[in-house]
Each structure stands twice: as structure tokens, then as C-alpha cells.
N, C-alpha and C positions, 0 to 999 in steps of 0.2 A: 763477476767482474764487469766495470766499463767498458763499453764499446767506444771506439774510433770517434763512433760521431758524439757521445756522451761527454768525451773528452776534449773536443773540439768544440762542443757546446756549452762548457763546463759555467761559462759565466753567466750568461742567460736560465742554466738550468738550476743553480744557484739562487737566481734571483727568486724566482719561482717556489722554490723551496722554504726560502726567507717569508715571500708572502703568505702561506701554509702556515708554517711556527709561530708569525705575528699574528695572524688570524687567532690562533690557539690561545696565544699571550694574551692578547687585545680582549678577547674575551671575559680572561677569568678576573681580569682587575676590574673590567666594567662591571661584571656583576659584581664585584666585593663594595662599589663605593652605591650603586642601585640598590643592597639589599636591603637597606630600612623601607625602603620605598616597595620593593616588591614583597616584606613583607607585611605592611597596610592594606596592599592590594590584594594579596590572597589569603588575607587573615589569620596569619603563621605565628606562633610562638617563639620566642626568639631561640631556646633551643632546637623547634623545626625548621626556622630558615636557613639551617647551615646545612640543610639536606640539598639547597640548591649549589651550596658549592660542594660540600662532599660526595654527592650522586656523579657529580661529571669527574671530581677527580679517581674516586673509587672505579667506575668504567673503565677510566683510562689506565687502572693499575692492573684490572682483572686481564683486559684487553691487549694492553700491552705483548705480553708474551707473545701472543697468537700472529703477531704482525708479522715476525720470520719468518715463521712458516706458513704463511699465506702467500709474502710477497713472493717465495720462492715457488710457491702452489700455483701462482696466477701470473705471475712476471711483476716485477717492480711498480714500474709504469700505472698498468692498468689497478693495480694497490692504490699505487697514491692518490692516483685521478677517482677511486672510485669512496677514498678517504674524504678529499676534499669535497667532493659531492653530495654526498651525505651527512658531512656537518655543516658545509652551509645550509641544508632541506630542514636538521636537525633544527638552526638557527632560526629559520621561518617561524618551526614549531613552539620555540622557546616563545619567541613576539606575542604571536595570539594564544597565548596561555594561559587558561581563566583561572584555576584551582591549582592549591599547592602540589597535590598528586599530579595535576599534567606538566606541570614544567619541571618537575622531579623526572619525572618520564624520560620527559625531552630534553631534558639536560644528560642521561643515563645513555640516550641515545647520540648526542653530542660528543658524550666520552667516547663510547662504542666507533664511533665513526673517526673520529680524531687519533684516537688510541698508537698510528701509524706514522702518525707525521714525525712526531721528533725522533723515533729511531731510526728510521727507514730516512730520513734527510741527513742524520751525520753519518749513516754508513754508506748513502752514495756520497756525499763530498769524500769517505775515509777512501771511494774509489776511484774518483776522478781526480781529486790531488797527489802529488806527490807523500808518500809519509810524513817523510821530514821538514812538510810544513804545514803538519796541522796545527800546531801551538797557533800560528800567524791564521789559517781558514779559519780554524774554530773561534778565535777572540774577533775576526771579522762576522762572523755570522753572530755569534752572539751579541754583538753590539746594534746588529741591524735590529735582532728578533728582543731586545730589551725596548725599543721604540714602544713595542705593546706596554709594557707597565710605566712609561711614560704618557704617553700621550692617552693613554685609559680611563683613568682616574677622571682628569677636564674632562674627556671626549665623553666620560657615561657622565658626569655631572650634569653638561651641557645640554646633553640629549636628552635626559633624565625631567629637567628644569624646563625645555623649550621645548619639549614634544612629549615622550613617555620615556619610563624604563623598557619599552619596547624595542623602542629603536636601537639600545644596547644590542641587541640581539640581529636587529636587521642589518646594522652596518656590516655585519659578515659580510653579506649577498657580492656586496661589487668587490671585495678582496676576494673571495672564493673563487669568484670570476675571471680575474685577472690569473689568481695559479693556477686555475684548472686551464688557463688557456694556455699558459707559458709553459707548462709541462709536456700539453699535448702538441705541441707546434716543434719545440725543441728535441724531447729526449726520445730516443730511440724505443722501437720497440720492444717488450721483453717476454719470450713465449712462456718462461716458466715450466714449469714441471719437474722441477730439479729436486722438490721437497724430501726429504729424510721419511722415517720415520715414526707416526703423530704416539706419542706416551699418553694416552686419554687419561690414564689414572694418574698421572704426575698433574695433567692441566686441571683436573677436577677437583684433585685434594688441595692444590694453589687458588682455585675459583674459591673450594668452600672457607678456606683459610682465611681470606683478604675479606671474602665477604660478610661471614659471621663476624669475623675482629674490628671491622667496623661497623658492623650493626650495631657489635656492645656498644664503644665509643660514644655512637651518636643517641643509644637508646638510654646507656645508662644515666646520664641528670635525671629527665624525667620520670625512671622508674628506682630510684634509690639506688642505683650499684647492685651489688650482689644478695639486694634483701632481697631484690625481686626472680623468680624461677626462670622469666625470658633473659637473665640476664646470664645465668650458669650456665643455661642451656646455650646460648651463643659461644660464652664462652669454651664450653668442652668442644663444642661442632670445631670452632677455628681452633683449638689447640688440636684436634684429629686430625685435622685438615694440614697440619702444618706437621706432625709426627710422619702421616703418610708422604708427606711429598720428601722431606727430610729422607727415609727407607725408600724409597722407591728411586730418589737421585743416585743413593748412593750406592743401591745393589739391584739398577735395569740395566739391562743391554744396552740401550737406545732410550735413555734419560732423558725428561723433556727440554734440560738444561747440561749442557757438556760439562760433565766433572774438574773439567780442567781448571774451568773457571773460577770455581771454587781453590783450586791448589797455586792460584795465582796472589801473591801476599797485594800484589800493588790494584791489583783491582778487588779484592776482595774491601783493602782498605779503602780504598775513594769511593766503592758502593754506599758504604756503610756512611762515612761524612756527606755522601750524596743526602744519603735518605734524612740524615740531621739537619744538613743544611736547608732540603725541603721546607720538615716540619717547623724550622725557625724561621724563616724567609715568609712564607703562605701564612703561617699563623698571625704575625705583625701584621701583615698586612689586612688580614681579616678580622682584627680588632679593632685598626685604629679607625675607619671608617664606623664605627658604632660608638667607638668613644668620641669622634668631635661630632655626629650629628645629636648625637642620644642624652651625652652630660653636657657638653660643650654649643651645643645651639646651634651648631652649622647650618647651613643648606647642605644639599646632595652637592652645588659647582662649587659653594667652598670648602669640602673636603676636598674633592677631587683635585683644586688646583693644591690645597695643602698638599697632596697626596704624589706631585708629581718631583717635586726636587727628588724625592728616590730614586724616580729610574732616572733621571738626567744624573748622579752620583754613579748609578752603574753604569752609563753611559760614558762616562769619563773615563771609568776604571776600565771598560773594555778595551777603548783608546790607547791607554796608557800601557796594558798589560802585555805588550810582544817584546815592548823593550824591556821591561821589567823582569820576563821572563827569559829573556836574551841574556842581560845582566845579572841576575842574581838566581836563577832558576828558579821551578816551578814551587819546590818544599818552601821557600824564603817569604816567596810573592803569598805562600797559601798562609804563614806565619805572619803576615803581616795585616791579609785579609782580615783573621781569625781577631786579632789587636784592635783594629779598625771598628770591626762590629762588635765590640765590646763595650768601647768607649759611649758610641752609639746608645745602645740596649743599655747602660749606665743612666745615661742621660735621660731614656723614656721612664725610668725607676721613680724620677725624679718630676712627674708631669704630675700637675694642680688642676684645681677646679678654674682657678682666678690667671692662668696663663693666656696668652696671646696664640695665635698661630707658628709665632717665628721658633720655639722651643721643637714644635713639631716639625720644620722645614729644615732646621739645620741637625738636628737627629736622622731624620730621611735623608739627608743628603751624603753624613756620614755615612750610616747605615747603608746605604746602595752601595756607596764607593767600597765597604769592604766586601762586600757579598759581592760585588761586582766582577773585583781580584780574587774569587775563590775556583770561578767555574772551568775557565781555561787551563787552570795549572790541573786541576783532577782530572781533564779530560786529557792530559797531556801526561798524565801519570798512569793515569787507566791504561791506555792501551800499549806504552811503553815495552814493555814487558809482556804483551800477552800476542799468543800465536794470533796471526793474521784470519786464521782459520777460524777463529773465534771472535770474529769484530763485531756481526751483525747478533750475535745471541749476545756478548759484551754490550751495546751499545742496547738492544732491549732490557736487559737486568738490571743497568744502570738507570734507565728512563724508569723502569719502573718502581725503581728502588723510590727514585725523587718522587713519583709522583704517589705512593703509599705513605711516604713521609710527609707530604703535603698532605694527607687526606687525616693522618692519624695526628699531627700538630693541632689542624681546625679543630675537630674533634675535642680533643685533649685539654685545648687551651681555652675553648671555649665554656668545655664540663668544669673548667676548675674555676674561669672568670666566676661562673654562677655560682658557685659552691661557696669560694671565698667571699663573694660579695653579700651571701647569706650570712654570712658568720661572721661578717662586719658591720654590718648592718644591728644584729645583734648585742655584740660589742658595742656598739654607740648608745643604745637604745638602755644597755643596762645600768646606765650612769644617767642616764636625763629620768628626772623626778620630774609631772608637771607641778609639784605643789612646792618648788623652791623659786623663793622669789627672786632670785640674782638671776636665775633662767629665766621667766618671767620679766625682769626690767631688761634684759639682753636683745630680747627677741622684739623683733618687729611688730608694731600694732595686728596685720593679717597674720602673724602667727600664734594668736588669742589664744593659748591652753586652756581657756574655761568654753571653747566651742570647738564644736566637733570637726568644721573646717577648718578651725587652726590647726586642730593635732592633726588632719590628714594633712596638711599642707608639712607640718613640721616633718612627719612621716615622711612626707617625698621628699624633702632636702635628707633627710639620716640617708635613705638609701640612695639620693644620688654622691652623698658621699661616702658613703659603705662602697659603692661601684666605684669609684677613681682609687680608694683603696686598693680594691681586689684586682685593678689593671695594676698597678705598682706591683703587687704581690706579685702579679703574673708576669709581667717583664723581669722581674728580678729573678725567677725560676729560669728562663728562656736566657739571661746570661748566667746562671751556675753551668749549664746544659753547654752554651758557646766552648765557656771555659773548659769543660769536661773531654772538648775534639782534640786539645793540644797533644794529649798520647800517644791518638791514633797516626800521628807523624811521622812516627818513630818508627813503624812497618814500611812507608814510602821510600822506596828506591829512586831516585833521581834519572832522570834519560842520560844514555852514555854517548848518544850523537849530538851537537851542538847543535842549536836551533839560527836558523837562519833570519834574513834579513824579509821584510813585510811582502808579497804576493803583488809583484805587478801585475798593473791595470791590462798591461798587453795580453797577459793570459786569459 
């Protein structure tokens, strides 16, 4: 529980915690609009440069669990301060990283170190606020900590363009700076030693679980799926991995996860749309950066400014979401959300080679705005209904639900980008004759059929249009998948206390 002074510090301690989460945030969008750029630099395949965002998000999911019972191992405090510490060191390391294995490293270690911030930050505000207003804390914080996927995208373009994809990674240092100072000035001391406990066979079968199941993910394009033996074998380790934690949860004394939580309908349900909303959220976003620099011509600053109406969309909606939630409650606002990024993810179904920018800014701006309206109402449903005793292991399950969902979408969306764009590619290719002459008078003088630069030139138009195929294909899966949340609705319980009016400044 909060102390006196934690409570009495509550807004400054707040702040602090914002700059932690945005740090977190700030990061992973800078790397998504850097990554063509750092993968030229360390000479990556485009299926291995999503080891730079799957390594830090995978950390963060393996990692996650361990954060309760540390903070309660070590005290809060010297947790968070020793979180923040380490991924901004983490951050240095990412900078000067010559080879894709070292910033793979360093980003693993970025996770590892990071891993605590977003849990450990909404269960101290779940203790220094009143309950009954966290619908109003939580859509404040989250508005602050959305600033990262705004301001991200320009800010790595900029950096990216006028210095290196380095400096993506240094501008950590003076944020990391700022929280580690506001934490250590403000929040109380915490001696710790309170920990339960430690279930080593529940956290080990969950390690081998997450880890093998994303290894397939990211291993399988490369090595065919299940033709290949590394790919059974991943798979059986994480399906064992996931059998033993499953028996071990549900017949240990001292389970590494409180059974409870599982017997709770309303957080079991928002976990589960957590972990969707993740993989739909993180995946968009780690495509559309490859589709305007890679088919579309961009630069790295003009994706990134393309890239930014999104979060100023969720930026609105966080705005918007206390009264909305006041008004029509949390299931309505999440109903509306869910509508919202339909229309959206509709829209992207619908992107060309011969488009302008403006298709993708007002799709992004939809887009944010519904994803925007989804996050407070499930955090406001989540704990609803769940013992209090169960906040800080609730608010880790849920963190890492989202953040395994972000790791298995990239993965996922990216294995299929490739696959479909192979077999579209194909498809085109099997209807062009070069010995028909209407193809022939069609085609541009540089794309001569009777020279070998022509057909490689015509080659690289089939497959950049085989690839905007297979992004259509892929957004059009990522809205059946939107559509598919609306059932899980139906298990949500509404809060039976009315939510109050917005959090004055006086506090």
C-alpha cells in the first residue's frame, strides 16, 4: 500500500511514471519508422529485422511476470529506479550497435530492463488514487503516455534523416533522466521483503512457453513452417511449456499466478481483448512504415510525419473518453471503439500503389481514435470486479498478455505479408507472356521484353505489386480478427459504482 508521503506526492510521482511509460512508448515506434534504415545498416533480411522489435517485445512478455515479485522482493522504488536505469544503459547500447546480433542483444536487454514500468506504474496510481477514479487516472495517463506514438514516428524520422537511426535510441538518456530523478526525489522509500512465495516451475514452463512460441513465429518464413525439424521441435518445447504451467497453476499450493484471477469472467475477458488489441494495434503499425518507404517512395521523415495523425487520433479519444465513459459506460465506449477501427482497417484494405499520403493519414487518424476508446474502458472493467488483493499480479497478466500479443501479431503479420506476397507475385506472373504483343505495345520502352533488363525491371514492378496485394490481404485478415472481439462483450460486467467527475489539479 501507499504511504502518506506517496499520497501526498501522488502528482509529481505521476509525473514521473508518465515519463518511464513514454520513454517505453517513444521508443518502440521510433524503431518501427528506423527499421528499413537499420536494416541497410546491419545487413538484415527483412524477415530478421523484426528480431529488433520482437526481441524487446518478447523480454518484455517473458519479464513481465517477474516484476511483482521483485518489486515486493526489493521495494517498489528501488524496482522502478533500477528499471529505468537500465534501459536507458540498455538505450546507449542499442546507439552503438554495429551487427544485427548486437542490437538484438540490446534491445532483449532493453525489454528485460523495461519489463516493470507499465505494471508497477498502474498499480502504484491503483494505490495512491482513490478506486473510484480510476476510469478518470487511467485515461489521464494514458493520454499523456500516447504522446510516444505521436510524437515517435517525426521524432525517429527527423533523427533518423538529420543525424542517424542512432539517435532513436539516445534520445532515451535525458527522459530516463528526468524519471529517474522524479521518482528518487519524490516517492518514498520501500524496504521490501514482503515477497510470497517464488513457483520456479510455473515461471520456467511460462519462460519456455513465450519463448519457443515465438521463436517458431519468427523462425518459421525462413525455414518453411513445419517442413522444417527446428520448427516441431519449437513447437512441442512451447506447447510443454504451456501444458506445464497450465497443471502447475491449477494444482500448486503457491501458483506463480493466483487462481483467482483466472475465476474472474471480467478480467479474464479484457485479458484476452488486451492481448488482440496488442497484436492488431503493433502489427499496423509495423507494416505501414515498410509499406510507404519500400513500395511507396517515402523517406524515413515522410513516413513518420505520415505516421503521426494516429496517435494525435488516440490522443483525442483519451481526451474524450471520461465523459464518454461517464455517459454511456465502459461496454458502449468499447462498442464503439471496436466500430471505429473497423471502418479504419476497411479503409487500409483499400490502399494503392498510385495513392497520395492523405488515404494513410485519415485511416491513422480513425484508426487511433478507435484504439484510443478501447484502453480505459478494459482497464476500468479489468479490475471492477477483481479482489484488490489481486491488483498488482492483475495489472502484470494483463501487461503481459498485451505485450505477447504485440510480439505474436509482428510475427504473424509479418510471416503472412511474405507468404502472400509470394503467391501474388506468382499469380501475376502466370498470365504475363513476354511473346504477346499488346503486352509488349503496353509497356514502356525501359521495359524491353527482348533484354534481360527489361524482364528484371518488369520483375520488380510484378512484385512490387504482388506486395500492396498482400498488404490488402493482410489488413483485410487483421479486420475479420477486429470483427471476431465483438462476442467477447458479452462476458463484461459493467461497474456497479458510478464513475465520477475528472481528477482536480489540486490533488
Amino acid at each position: 500500500m501507499a504511504s502518506a508521503q506517496d499520497i501526498q506526492n501522488r502528482i509529481p510521482i505521476t509525473g514521473a511514471m508518465i515519463l518511464a511509460t513514454l520513454m517505453n512508448t517513444l521508443d518502440s515506434t521510433i524503431a518501427n519508422v528506423a527499421l528499413p534504415h537499420i536494416q541497410g545498416s546491419v545487413s538484415a533480411a527483412q524477415d530478421q529485422i523484426t528480431w529488433v522489435l520482437t526481441s524487446y517485445i518478447i523480454a518484455t512478455a517473458i519479464m513481465t511476470p517477474l516484476s511483482g515479485w521483485l518489486s515486493q522482493k526489493f521495494g517498489r522504488k528501488r524496482m522502478f529506479l533500477l528499471s529505468i536505469a537500465g534501459f536507458t544503459a540498455a538505450s546507449m547500447l542499442c546507439g552503438i550497435a554495429t551487427s544485427l546480433p548486437e542490437i538484438v542483444i540490446f534491445r532483449l536487454l532493453q525489454g528485460i530492463a523495461g519489463a516493470s514500468m507499465m505494471p508497477m506504474s498502474q498499480n502504484i496510481m491503483l494505490d495512491i488514487f482513490p478506486m473510484e477514479r480510476l476510469p478518470q487516472v487511467m485515461a489521464i495517463w494514458s493520454a499523456a503516455v500516447i504522446l510516444g506514438p505521436i510524437v515517435g514516428p517525426a521524432l525517429g524520422g527527423w533523427l533518423t534523416e538529420n543525424y542517424s537511426w542512432r539517435w532513436c535510441f539516445y534520445i532515451n538518456v535525458p527522459i530516463g533522466a528526468l524519471a529517474f530523478a522524479g521518482l528518487w526525489i519524490f516517492m518514498d522509500h520501500d524496504d521490501g521483503g514482503r515477497q510470497r512465495k517464488f513457483d520456479f516451475l510455473g515461471f520456467g514452463a511460462l519462460v519456455l512457453f513465450v519463448g519457443a512460441f515465438q521463436l517458431m513465429m519468427d523462425r518459421g518464413p525462413s525455414q518453411d513452417w513445419f517442413q522444417s525439424k527446428e520448427i516441431w521441435v519449437e513447437a512441442a518445447a512451447g506447447a510443454a511449456g504451456l501444458w506445464v504451467f497450465v497443471v502447475q497453476t491449477a494444482t500448486s499450493d503457491a501458483p506463480f499466478f493466483h487462481r483467482d484471477l483466472a475465476r474472474d469472467a471480467n478480467f479474464v475477458g479484457t485479458t484476452i481483448f488486451g492481448f488482440f488489441v496488442g497484436a492488431l494495434l503493433f502489427s499496423i503499425t509495423a507494416l505501414l512504415p515498410s509499406l510507404m518507404q519500400n513500395l511507396l517512395g517515402y523517406s524515413v521523415l515522410e513516413s513518420g510525419l505520415a505516421s503521426m495523425p494516429r496517435g494525435l487520433g488516440s490522443f483525442c479519444a483519451f481526451i474524450c473518453v471520461p465523459f464518454l465513459l461517464r455517459r454511456f459506460g465502459p461496454r458502449k465506449v468499447l462498442v464503439v471503439g471496436l466500430l471505429v477501427s473497423l471502418v479504419a482497417i476497411s479503409m487500409m484494405t483499400q490502399f494503392d500503389l498510385s495513392m497520395t499520403s492523405q488515404p494513410i493519414m485519415v485511416a491513422g487518424v480513425i484508426q487511433g481514435f478507435g484504439v484510443g476508446l478501447l484502453f480505459s474502458p478494459l482497464t476500468s472493467l479489468a479490475y471492477v470486479t477483481l479482489n484488490p488483493v489481486h491488483r498488482t499480479e492483475g495489472t502484470i497478466v494483463s501487461t503481459m498478455a498485451r505485450s505477447l500479443g504485440s510480439s505474436v501479431g509482428i510475427s504473424m503479420m509479418q510471416a503472412l505479408l511474405i507468404r502472400h506476397g509470394a503467391v501474388a507475385h506468382e499469380a501475376l506472373t502466370r498470365n504475363i507472356q513476354p511473346g504477346d504483343p499488346v503486352l509488349a505495345w503496353s509497356l514502356p520502352p525501359f521495359m524491353n521484353l527482348n533484354t534481360a533488363s527489361g524482364l528484371q525491371i518488369l520483375d520488380g514492378e510484378i512484385s512490387r505489386q504482388g506486395s500492396m496485394i498482400s498488404y490488402d490481404w493482410v489488413f483485410g485478415l487483421i479486420w475479420i480478427i477486429t470483427l471476431g472481439l465483438f462476442p467477447l462483450l458479452l462476458i463484461l460486467r459493467p461497474p456497479s459504482a458510478p464513475v465520477v467527475g475528472p481528477i482536480e489539479a489540486s490533488e
